[in-house]
PAPA-473184 format. One record per residue (C-alpha): x, y negated, z. Coordinates in steps of 0.02 Angstrom, whole numbers, plus 50000, padded with zeros to 5 digits. Each point is the difference from the previous one (the first is absolute). Example, Ala and Ser with C-alpha at 12.3 -4.5 7.8 and 13.67 -1.06 7.14 Angstrom:
506155022550390 500694982849967 
***
This chain:
487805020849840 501385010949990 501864993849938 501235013249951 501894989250015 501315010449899 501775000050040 501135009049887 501644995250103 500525014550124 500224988350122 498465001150140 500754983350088 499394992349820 498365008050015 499714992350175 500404982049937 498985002149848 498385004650121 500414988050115 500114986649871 498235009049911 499024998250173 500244980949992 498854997049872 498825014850013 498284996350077 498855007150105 499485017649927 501495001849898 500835014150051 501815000649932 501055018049974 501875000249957 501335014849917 501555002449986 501005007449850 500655017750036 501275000949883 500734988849895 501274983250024 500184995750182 499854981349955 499634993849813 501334989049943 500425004749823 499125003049834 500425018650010 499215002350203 498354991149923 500035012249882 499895015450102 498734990850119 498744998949881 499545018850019 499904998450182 498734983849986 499165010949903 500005016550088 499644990550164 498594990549927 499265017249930 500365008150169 499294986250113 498894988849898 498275013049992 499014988450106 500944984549974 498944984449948 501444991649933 501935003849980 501514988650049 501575003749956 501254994750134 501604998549895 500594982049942 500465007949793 498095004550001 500625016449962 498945011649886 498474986850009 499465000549831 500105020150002 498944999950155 498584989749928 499895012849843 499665014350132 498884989250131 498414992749980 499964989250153 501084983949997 502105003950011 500854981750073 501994998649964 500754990550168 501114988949885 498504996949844 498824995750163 501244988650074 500264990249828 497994998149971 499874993750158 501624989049989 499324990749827 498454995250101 501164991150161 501444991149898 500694996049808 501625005450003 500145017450111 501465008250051 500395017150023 501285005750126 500495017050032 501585009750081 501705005749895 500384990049856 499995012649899 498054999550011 499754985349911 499895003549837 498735013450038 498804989550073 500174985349846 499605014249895 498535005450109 499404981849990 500144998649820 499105016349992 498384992750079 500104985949880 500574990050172 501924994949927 499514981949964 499054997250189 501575008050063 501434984750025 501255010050114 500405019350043 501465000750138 500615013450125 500844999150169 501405012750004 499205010350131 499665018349949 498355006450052 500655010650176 500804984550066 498344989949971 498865012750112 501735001550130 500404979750001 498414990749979 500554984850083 501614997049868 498725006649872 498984985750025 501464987550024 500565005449813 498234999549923 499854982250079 501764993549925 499345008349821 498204991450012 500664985450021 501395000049882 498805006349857 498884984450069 501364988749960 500795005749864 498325008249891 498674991050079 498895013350060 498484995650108 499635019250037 501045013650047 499515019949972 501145010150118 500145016949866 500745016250095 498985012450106 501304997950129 499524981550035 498195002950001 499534992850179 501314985249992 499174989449895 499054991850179 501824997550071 500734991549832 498574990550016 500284991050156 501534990949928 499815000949814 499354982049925 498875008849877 498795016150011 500545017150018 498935014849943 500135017150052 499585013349843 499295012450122 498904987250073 499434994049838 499625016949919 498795006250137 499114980749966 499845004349833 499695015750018 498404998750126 499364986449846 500155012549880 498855012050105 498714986150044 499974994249821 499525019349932 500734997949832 500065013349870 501435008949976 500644998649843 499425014849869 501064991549845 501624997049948 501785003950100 498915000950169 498755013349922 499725014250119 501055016149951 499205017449955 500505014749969 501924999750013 500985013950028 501384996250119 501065014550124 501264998950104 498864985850115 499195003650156 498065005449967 499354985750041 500944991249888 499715012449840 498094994650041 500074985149975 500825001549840 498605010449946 498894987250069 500134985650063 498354992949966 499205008150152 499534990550144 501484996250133 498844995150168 
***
């Protein structure tokens, strides 16, 4: 099984930590492949950088996704997702709507914690999006912007700690989803001093991911996930223009 992990960001140091966190759940047989955006926002961390992603999710998962069994995409605003599964037939996982599945199935009340404060509204609106607002009891950020995460992890996990435990006592979660490519791989770290459980997106997309495989559902042919045909798009890589002629075709 092959696992195409998109990245969007610029940054290759976020690409490394997003495989690194995607080999600790793949199994034996999985092989796991991961990109990097070419152009675009260094890091995502507005409205307007998530924006101008999107066509890179989408031009990398054109460009790189052929062969691909199933798609992950590797950035924490699950950028593009729902664009990706018009053009794919094989199963596309966000990181962040992954994490939250997983999350309702550990705890009650899950938080989300992320990096700048001015993040958090983006993920309670991601949340609500996936009908996930009222599982949701706390979304908090550690002032720590995404560079200083891969430079510092040791302070990194010192501040995720203080926040875990301060939305434990004050909100009452019971599970914590660490949202942000950049802390992919520090969820096992947080873990070893954080009084409640700490999922890693990454980790839980490829899980999900491989059970979408093994499971061999349809795709969908109906409705807002109905394959596209015969759209006339230019200015895209071939690839891409393909797939908006059609993207019913098989992808492995």
């Amino acid at each position: 099984m092959k696992i195409l992990l998109v990245n969007p960001n610029r940054t290759q140091a976020v690409t490394d930590a997003v495989l690194a966190a995607g080999w600790t759940a793949a199994r034996p047989g999985t092989s796991l492949v991961a990109v990097t955006g070419r152009s675009g926002p260094l890091v995502i961390g507005s409205r307007a950088e998530n924006a101008i992603a999107q066509r890179e999710v989408l031009e990398l998962a054109a460009a790189h996704g052929a062969d691909a069994d199933a798609i992950v995409l590797g950035v924490s605003l699950d950028t593009a997702l729902w664009a990706c599964r018009e053009l794919f037939t094989v199963p596309v996982i966000g990181m962040t709507e992954a994490g939250l599945l997983m999350a309702a199935t550990v705890g009650t009340r899950i938080g989300v914690l992320t990096l700048g404060r001015a993040m958090v509204p983006l993920y309670e609106e991601l949340a609500a999006a996936y009908g996930m607002a009222a599982r949701v009891a706390a979304v908090d950020a550690v002032d720590i912007m995404p560079a200083q995460a891969l430079a510092q992890p040791h302070a990194v996990r010192e501040a995720l700690c203080a926040a875990i435990a301060r939305m434990r006592e004050r909100r009452g979660v019971d599970v914590v989803l660490l949202a942000g490519a950049a802390l992919a791989s520090m969820a096992a770290d947080a873990q070893a001093a954080s009084p409640v459980p700490v999922l890693d997106g990454v980790a839980c997309a490829v899980a999900l991911a491989q059970a979408r495989v093994d499971l061999r559902l349809p795709p969908s042919t109906l409705g807002a996930d109905a394959p596209l045909s015969g759209r006339d798009v230019t200015g895209v890589s071939p690839a891409l223009a393909a797939r908006f002629k059609d993207s019913s075709r098989s992808s492995s």
